[in-house]
N, C-alpha and C positions, 0 to 999 in steps of 0.2 A: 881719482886724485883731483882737489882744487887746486885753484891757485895759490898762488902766495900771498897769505892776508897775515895780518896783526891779531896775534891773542893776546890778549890784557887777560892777565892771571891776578887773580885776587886772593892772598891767603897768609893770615896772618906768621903761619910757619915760614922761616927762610929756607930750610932745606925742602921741604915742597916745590916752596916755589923753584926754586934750581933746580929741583929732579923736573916738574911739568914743562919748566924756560928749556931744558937739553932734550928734551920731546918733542919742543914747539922748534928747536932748530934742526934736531933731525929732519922733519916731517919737512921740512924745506919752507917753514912760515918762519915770521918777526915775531917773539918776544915781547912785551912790556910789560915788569912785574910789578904790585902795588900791596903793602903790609895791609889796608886796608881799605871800608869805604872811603872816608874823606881824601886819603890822598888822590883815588881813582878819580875822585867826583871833580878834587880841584886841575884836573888834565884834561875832562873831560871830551875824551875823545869821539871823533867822529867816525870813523869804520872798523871795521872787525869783528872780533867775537869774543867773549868774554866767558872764563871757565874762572867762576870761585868757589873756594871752597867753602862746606855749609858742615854745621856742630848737627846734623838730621831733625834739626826743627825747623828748616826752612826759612825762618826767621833772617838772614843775611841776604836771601834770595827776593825777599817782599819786602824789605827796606832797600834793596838795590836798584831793584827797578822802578819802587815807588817814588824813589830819588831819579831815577834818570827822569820818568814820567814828570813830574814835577817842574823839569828843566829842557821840557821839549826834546830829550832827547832817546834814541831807541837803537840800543845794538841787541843780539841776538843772544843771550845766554843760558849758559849751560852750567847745571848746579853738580858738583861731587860730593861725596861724604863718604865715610869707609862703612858705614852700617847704614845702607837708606831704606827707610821706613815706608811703606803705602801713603800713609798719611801724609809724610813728610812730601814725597815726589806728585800728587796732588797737589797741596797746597801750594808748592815751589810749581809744576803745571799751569795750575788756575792762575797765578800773581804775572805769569806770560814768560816763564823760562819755556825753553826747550828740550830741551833733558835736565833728568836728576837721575845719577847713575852714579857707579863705582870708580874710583879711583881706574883710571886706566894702567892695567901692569904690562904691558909690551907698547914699542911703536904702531902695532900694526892696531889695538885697542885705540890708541889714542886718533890716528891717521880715520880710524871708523866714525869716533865720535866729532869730530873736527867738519869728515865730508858731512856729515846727516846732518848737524848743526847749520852748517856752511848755508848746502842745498835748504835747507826748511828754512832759516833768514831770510835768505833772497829773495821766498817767496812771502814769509810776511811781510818783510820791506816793501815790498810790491804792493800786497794789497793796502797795507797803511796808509804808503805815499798816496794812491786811490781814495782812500777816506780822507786822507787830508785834506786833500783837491776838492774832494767832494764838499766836506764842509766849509772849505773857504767859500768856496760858491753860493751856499744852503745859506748863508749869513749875511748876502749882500740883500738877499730878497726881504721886501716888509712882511710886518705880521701878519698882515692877509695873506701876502703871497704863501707864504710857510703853512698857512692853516689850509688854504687850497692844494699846494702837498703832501699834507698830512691826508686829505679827506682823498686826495686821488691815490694814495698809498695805501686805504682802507678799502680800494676797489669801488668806489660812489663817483655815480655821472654826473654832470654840470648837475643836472637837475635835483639829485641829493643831496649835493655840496652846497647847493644853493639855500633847500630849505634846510638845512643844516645851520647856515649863517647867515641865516635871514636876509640874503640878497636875490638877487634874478639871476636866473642862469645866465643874462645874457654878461651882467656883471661881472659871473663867475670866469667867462670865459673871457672877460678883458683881462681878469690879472689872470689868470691862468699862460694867456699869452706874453704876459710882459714877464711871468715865472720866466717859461721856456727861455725869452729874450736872453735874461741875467743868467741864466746859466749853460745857457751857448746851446741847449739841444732845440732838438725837432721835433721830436713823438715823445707822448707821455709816458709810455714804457721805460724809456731813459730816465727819464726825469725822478719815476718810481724808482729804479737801479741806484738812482745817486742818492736817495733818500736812504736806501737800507745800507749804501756802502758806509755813507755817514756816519750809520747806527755803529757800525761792526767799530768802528774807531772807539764809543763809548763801550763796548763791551769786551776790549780786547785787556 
């Protein structure tokens, strides 16, 4: 069992949404319903979880979140539909849901799909907030320093970096250091880690 969080139910049916809202209050969570995108988006809330419902084209699942993304913002959702298709819970998958799955018909269906949700957010939250950080960082350094972590992220010594950018290793190794400086580490190994946590942010 989680805790007690907020589901933002999305679905343009009222009666849906009143059957999911007396689920979400069994199950011992908060409630907030919204008929559609725009209303969710003008509230746009900062925690929770988010279960809308999807016509199996996935199409409300990849305008949802393209809309949250859009507006800097990232909660964890989870797509239903009453006939879901391969197709559909892929491309609802790849767009960054967490499940696309059936309509839950008991408490104890929906208390399952709520905890894996739950548990699988917190840990994308996690790693996002990490990429965030990451990239804030990654943006303060100049174009040399970026291109000297790019070239140490491709596995190349001062000395390949160098003839790579037509400067002296010894060059290489002055921004290299003032890299490290701006982004607060020690060892290059780090510094590579923050470079792909970066990535994982564009490819999420």
């Amino acid at each position: 069992m989680v805790d007690r969080i907020v589901i933002h139910i999305l679905d343009e049916d009222s009666a849906r949404r009143a059957w999911l809202a007396r689920m979400t209050f069994a199950a011992g969570h908060h409630a907030e319903i919204y008929s559609g995108l725009s209303e969710y988006l003008d509230h746009a809330p900062s925690d929770g979880l988010v279960i809308i419902y999807d016509d199996n084209t996935a199409d409300r699942i990849v305008t949802l979140i393209t809309a949250m993304a859009e507006r800097g913002q990232w909660l964890p959702v989870v797509g239903i539909a009453e006939a879901p298709t391969t197709a559909a819970a892929v491309r609802a998958i790849k767009s960054g849901a967490l499940d696309y799955t059936l309509p839950p018909q008991s408490n104890d269906a929906f208390n399952d799909i709520v905890t894996r949700a739950s548990h699988e957010g917190d840990l994308k939250r996690s790693l996002r907030m990490r990429a965030l950080d990451a990239r804030r960082r990654i943006e303060r350094l100049s174009n040399r320093e970026r291109e000297v972590l790019e070239c140490l992220s491709e596995g190349k010594s001062n000395k390949e970096i160098g003839l790579m950018l037509e400067i002296s290793p010894r060059t290489v190794e002055i921004h290299r250091t003032k890299m490290m400086g701006k982004l607060g580490l020690h060892h290059a190994t780090e510094a590579v880690r923050m470079r792909f946590e970066a990535g994982m942010l564009k490819a999420a």
